[in-house]
Backbone as CSV, one residue per row, in Angstrom:
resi,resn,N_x,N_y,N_z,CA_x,CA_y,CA_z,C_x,C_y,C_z
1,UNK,-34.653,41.352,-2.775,-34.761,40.006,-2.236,-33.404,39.292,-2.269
2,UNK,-32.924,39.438,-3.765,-31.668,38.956,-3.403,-30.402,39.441,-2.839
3,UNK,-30.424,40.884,-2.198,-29.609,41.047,-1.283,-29.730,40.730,0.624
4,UNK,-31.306,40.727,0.519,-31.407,39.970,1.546,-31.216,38.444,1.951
5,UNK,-31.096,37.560,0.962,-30.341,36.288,1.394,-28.752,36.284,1.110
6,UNK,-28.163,37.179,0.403,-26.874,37.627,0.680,-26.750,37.881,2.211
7,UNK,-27.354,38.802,2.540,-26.850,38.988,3.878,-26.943,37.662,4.726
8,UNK,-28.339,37.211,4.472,-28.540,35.739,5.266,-27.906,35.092,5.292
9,UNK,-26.984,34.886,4.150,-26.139,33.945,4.051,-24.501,33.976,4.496
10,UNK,-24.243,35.828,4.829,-23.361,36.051,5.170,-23.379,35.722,6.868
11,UNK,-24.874,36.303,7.586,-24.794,36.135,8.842,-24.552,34.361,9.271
12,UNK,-25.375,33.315,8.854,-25.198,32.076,8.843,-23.738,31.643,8.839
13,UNK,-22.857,32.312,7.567,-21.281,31.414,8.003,-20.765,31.936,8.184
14,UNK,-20.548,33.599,9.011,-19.681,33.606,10.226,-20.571,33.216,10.901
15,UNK,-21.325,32.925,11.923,-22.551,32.217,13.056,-21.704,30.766,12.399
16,UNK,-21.461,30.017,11.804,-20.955,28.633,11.694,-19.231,28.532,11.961
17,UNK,-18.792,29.901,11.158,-17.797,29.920,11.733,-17.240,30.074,12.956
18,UNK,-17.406,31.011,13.469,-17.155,31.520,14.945,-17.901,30.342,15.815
19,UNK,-18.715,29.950,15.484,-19.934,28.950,16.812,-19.129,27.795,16.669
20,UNK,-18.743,26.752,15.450,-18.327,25.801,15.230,-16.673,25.835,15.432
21,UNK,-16.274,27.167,14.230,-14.507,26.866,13.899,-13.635,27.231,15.400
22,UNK,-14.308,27.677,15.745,-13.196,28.398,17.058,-13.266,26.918,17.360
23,UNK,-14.450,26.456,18.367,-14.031,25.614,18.924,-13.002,24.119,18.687
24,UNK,-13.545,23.854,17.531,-12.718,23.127,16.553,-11.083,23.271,16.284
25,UNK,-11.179,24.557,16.268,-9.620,24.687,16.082,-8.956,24.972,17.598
26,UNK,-9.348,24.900,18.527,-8.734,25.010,20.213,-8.842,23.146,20.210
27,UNK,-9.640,22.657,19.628,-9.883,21.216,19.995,-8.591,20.440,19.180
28,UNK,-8.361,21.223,18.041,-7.088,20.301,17.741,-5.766,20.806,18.067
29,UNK,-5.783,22.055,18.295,-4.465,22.549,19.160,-3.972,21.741,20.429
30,UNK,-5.099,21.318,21.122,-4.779,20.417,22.211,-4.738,19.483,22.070
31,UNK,-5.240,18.748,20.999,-4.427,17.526,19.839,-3.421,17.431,19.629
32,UNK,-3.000,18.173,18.836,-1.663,18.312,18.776,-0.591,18.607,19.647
33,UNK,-0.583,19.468,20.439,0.307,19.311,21.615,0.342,18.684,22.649
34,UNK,-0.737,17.371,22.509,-1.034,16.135,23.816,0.450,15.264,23.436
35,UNK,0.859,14.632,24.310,1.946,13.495,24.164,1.131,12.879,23.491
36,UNK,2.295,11.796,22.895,1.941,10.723,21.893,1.621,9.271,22.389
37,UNK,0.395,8.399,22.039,0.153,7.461,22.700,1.481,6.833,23.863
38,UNK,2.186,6.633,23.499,3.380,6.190,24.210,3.726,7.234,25.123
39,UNK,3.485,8.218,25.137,4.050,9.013,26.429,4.923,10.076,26.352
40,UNK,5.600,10.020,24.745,6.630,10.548,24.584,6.090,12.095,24.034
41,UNK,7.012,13.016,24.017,6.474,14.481,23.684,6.135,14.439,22.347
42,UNK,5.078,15.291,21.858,4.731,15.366,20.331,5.936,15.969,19.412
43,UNK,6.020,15.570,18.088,6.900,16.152,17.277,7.062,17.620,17.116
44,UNK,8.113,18.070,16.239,7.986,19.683,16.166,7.425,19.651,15.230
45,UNK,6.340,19.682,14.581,6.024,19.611,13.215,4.165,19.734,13.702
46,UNK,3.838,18.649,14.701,2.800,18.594,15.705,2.598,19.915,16.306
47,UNK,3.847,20.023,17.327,3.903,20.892,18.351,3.657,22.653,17.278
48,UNK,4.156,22.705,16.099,4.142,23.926,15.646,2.744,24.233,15.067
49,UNK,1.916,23.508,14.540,0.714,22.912,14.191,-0.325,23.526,15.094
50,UNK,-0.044,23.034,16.435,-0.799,23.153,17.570,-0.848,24.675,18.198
51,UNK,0.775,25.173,18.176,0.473,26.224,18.485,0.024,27.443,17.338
52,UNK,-0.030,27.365,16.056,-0.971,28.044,15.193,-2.193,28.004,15.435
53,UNK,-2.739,26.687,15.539,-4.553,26.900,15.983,-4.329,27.622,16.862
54,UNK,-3.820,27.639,17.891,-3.633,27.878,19.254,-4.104,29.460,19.450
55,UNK,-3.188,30.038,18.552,-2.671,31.733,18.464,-4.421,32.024,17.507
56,UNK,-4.305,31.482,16.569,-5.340,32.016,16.079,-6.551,32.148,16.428
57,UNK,-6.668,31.081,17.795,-8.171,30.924,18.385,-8.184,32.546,19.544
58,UNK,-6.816,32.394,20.046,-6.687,33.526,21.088,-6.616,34.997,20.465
59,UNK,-6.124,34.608,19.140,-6.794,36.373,18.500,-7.858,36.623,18.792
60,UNK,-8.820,35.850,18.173,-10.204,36.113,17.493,-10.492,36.038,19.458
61,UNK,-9.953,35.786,20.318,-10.441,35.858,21.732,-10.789,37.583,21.930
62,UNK,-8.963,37.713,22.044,-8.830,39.232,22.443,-9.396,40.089,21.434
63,UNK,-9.654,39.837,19.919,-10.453,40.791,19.139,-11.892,41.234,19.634
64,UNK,-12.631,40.026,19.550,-13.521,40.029,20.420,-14.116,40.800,21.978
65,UNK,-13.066,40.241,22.876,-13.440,41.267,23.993,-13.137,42.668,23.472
66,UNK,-12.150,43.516,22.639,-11.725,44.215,22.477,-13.103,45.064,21.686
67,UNK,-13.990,44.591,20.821,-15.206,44.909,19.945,-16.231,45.187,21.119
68,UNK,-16.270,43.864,21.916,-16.975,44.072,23.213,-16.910,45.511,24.015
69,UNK,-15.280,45.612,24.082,-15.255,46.899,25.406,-14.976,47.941,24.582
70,UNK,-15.288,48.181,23.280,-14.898,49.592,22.743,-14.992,50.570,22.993
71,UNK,-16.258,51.017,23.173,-16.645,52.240,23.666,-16.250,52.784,24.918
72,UNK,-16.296,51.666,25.918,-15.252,51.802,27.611,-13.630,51.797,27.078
73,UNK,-13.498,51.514,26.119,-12.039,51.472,26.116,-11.536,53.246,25.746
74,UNK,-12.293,53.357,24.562,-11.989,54.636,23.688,-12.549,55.788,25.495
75,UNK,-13.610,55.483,25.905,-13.921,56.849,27.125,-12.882,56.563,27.945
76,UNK,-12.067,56.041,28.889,-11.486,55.935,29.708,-9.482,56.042,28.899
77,UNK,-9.156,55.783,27.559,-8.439,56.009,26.872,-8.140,56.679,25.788
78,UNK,-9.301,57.084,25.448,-8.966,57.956,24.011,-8.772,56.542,22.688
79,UNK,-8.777,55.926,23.317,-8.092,54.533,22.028,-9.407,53.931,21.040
80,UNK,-9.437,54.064,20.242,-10.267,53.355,19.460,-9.602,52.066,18.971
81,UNK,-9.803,50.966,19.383,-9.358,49.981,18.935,-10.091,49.610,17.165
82,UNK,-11.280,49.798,16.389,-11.726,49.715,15.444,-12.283,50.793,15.476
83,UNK,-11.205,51.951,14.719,-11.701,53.072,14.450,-12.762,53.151,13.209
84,UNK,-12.430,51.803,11.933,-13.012,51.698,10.852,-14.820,51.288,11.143
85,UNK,-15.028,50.989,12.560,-15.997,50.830,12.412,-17.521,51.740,13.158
């Protein structure tokens, strides 16, 4: 029993993560790299900020399709992109 709400509880926060954090973190990347009320370009401090969410949302993009097309990837390439799994 209690490894079955382990798991429950594992499926629930990635499902919160991935459903909620992605979007969240693309939402402040474009926060951060919006001009500043006044018009003027965002700081580098902003701007570097922004593009970290940025990169990290577009990993978990291309990881994703990449989990998606595995099996077409590995027949048509030989490539196993997650051989571990």
């Amino acid at each position: 029993m209690l490894e079955l709400l382990q798991s429950l509880f594992m499926v629930t926060a990635v499902g919160i993560l991935l459903g909620a954090g992605l979007p969240a973190l693309f939402s402040l990347s474009i926060h951060f790299l919006s001009p500043a009320g006044d018009g003027s370009a965002p700081s580098t401090g902003r701007r570097v900020i922004g593009w970290i969410f940025l990169v990290i949302v577009l990993v978990a993009v291309v990881a994703a399709i990449l989990l998606i097309a595995r099996e077409r990837i590995e027949y048509f390439t030989g490539w196993d992109p997650y051989p571990f799994l």
